[in-house]
N, C-alpha and C positions, 0 to 999 in steps of 0.2 A: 260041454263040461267047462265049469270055471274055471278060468289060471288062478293060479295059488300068487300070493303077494307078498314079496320080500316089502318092508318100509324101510327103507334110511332117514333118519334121524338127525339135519343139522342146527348147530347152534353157535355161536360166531367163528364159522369156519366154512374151507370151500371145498365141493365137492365135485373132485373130477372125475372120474374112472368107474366102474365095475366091469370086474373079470369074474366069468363061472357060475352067474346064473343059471340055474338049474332048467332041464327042458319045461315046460308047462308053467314057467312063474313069470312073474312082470317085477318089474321094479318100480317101487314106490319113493320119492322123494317126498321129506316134510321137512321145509328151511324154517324156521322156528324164527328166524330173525326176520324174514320175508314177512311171514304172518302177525306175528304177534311183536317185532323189536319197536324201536320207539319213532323209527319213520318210515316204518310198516303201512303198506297201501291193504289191511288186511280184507277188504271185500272181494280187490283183484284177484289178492295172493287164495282166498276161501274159494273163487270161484275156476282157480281151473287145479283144485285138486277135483279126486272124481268121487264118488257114492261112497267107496269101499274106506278110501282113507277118511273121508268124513264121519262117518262112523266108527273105526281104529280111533280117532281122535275123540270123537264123543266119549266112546265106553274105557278108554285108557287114559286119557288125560283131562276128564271133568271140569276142572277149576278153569284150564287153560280155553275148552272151549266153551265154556260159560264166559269166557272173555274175548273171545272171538263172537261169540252172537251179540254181546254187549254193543263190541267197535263195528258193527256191522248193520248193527239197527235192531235183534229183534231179541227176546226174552229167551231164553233157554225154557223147556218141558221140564228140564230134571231136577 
């Protein structure tokens, strides 16, 4: 069975802590400044998120990953 995915969400702030992850979930981090800020390494930062966020990102936030495949090298599908 799949773990279910909590995502967090930063953007110029820092992320220390989660308490109370529920049993069967994973925690997802997405540092928005990491990937996409203005001295953003974003091929690194694209490459060790995993499948499931890559997609969360695809289908929720469009523009943004149309500019991550941009700073990356390749064309968006969508």
């Amino acid at each position: 069975m799949a773990r279910r995915r909590i995502f967090v969400e930063i953007s110029g702030g820092c992320f220390q802590h989660v308490t109370g992850v529920p049993r069967g979930y994973e925690l997802e981090l997405i540092d928005w400044d990491n990937l996409l800020g203005d001295d953003a390494d974003t091929a690194r930062e694209w490459i060790t998120l995993g499948p499931r966020t890559r997609t969360f990102i695809r289908q929720q936030y469009p523009e943004d990953y149309n500019e991550v495949m941009k700073r990356i090298g390749f064309r968006s599908k969508d």
